[in-house]
C-alpha positions, 0 to 999 in steps of 0.5 A, a space after each residue: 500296122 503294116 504287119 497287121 497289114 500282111 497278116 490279115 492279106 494271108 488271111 483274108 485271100 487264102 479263106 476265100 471260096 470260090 463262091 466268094 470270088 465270084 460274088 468280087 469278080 460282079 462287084 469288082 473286075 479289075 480288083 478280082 483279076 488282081 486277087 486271081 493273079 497272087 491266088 493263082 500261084 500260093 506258094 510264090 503269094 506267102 513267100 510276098 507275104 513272109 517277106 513283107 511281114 519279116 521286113 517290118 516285124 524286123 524293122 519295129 524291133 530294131 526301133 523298139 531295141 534303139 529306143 529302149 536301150 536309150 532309156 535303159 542301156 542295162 535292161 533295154 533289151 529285155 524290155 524290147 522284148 516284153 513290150 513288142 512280143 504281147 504288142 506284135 501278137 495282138 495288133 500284128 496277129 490276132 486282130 488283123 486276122 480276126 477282122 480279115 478271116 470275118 471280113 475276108 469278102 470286103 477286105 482282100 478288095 483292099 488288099 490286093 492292090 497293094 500287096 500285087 505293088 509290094 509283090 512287084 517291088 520285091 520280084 527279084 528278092 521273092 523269085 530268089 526265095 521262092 526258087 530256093 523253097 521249091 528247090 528244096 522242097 524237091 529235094 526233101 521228096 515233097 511234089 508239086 500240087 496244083 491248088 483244088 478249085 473244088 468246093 466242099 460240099 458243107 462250105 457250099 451249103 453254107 453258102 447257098 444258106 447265106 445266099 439265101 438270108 441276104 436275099 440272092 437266092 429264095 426259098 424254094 431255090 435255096 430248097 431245091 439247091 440242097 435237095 440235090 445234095 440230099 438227093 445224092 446220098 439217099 437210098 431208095 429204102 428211104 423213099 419207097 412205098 413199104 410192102 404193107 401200104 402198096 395197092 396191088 391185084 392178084 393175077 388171078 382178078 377178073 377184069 371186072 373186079 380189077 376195073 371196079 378197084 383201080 375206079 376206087 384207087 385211082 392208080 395208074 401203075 398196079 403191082 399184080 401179084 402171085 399167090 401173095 403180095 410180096 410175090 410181085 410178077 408185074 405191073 399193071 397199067 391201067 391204059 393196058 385195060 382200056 384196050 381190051 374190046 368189050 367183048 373180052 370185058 366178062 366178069 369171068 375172064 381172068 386175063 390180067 396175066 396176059 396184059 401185065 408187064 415185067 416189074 423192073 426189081 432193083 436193091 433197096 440200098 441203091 441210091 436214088 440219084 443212080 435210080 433215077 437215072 436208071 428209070 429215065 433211060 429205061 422209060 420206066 416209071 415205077 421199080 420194086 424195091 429187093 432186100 439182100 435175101 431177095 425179098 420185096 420190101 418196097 416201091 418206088 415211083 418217078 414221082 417220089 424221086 422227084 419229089 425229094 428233089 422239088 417237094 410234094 407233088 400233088 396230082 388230080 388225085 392226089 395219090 403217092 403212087 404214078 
């Protein structure tokens, strides 16, 4: 039992998350200040815990040597051994840790108390240990590592999938939390607009001719291309046409490339959460997406790289592009 005891304490605190100590800390102050004190030095918590386990593994198989031997002076030994070594795996190892590594969140509470008491009662047998373990683990050429407070990015996922199944978080938190995770190893060849789906104008439309597409497209933003689509020279906004006097608005003027604005090209293998940045500090809205020859494959929009954060996101008219 108090091997059991000591096995399961490893366990339970050294397969905790932060998360999870956290989660303790709202439930439990006092109990959560005990668990962060023996977390707070590893090596000196499994020097407590080797020496509480060795103590009573020692002491049972004194008791059970004693008592076999008084049944059977010749064989008592023997049978010592057969019967503590299956019984110390099984009720010493294997359940206490099974339970505490399933557990871990109700049982280091329990644990703590007593295993910081046992730690005090020990403090001089444990600081002599501990300084002989370090003292010699400098001399092998092994350094002193400070314990990562970092969470993997698969653990809190399956945290904030658990928050989400007991309740503390809903679904749409649940969504944007791990968006933001996809949202760091995305490309922007993964969200854009292929070059065959893109709504653009050649430089060379009249203003009339333009006005009557953008009124059927909607669009607010407009690629306006040389000779051909892939050749993008700029972007149109449709407000640019609007402060054009009516008196330039002539079917037979073609001043597009007057009033279209320089397209802001970047790789189609950057990812989206550099893009986005980018975008935001350039107060731009829309970027043309390059291969490695050179070519254009692509747009992308501020809207689509918000969109892979919070969901589709409809406007008045309901369309993909700004």
């Amino acid at each position: 039992m108090f091997s059991g005891f000591f096995s399961g304490s490893e366990t339970a605190l050294f397969s905790l998350s932060s998360i999870q100590r956290e989660r303790i800390k709202r439930k439990n102050k006092k109990k959560s200040l005990i668990i962060n004190k023996l977390l707070s030095r590893p090596r000196a918590l499994i020097v407590t815990i080797l020496i509480g386990n060795d103590m009573v593994n020692i002491a049972a198989s004194v008791i059970a040597t004693s008592f076999f031997v008084s049944i059977s002076k010749e064989h008592g030994d023997w049978l010592a051994m057969a019967v503590m070594t299956p019984l110390t795996l099984i009720f010493a190892e294997v359940i206490p840790k099974t339970i505490a590594i399933t557990y871990n969140e109700k049982f280091a509470p329990l644990i703590s108390v007593p295993l910081n008491i046992f730690s005090k009662i020990i403090f001089p047998v444990k600081f002599l240990l501990y300084n002989i373990s370090i003292t010699l683990a400098k001399i092998i050429g092994f350094k002193k590592q400070h314990a990562s407070t970092a969470i993997m990015e698969d653990e809190f996922r399956t945290l904030v999938d658990q928050s989400h199944e007991s309740g503390e978080l809903n679904k749409a938190e649940r969504d944007l939390i791990q968006n933001v995770f996809e949202f760091n190893d995305t490309h922007a060849f993964e969200v854009m607009t292929p070059l065959d789906e893109i709504f653009s104008l050649s430089e060379d439309v009249t203003i009339e001719k333009a006005i009557n597409n953008i009124k059927q497209t909607k669009y607010l933003r407009i690629p306006v291309y040389k000779y051909r689509p892939e050749n993008i020279v700029g972007i149109l906004y449709t407000k640019d046409l609007l402060k054009i006097n009516s008196l330039k608005r002539n079917g037979n003027i073609k001043i597009i490339q007057k009033i279209y604005r320089k397209p802001y090209f970047i790789s189609e293998n950057i990812k989206i959460d550099e893009l986005f940045h980018i975008l935001k500090k350039k107060r731009i809205h829309i970027a043309i997406c390059l291969n490695k020859q050179g070519k254009v494959t692509g747009l992308v929009t501020m809207e689509d790289l918000l969109e892979e954060l919070f969901g589709e996101i409809y406007d008045e008219y309901d369309r993909e592009l700004m």
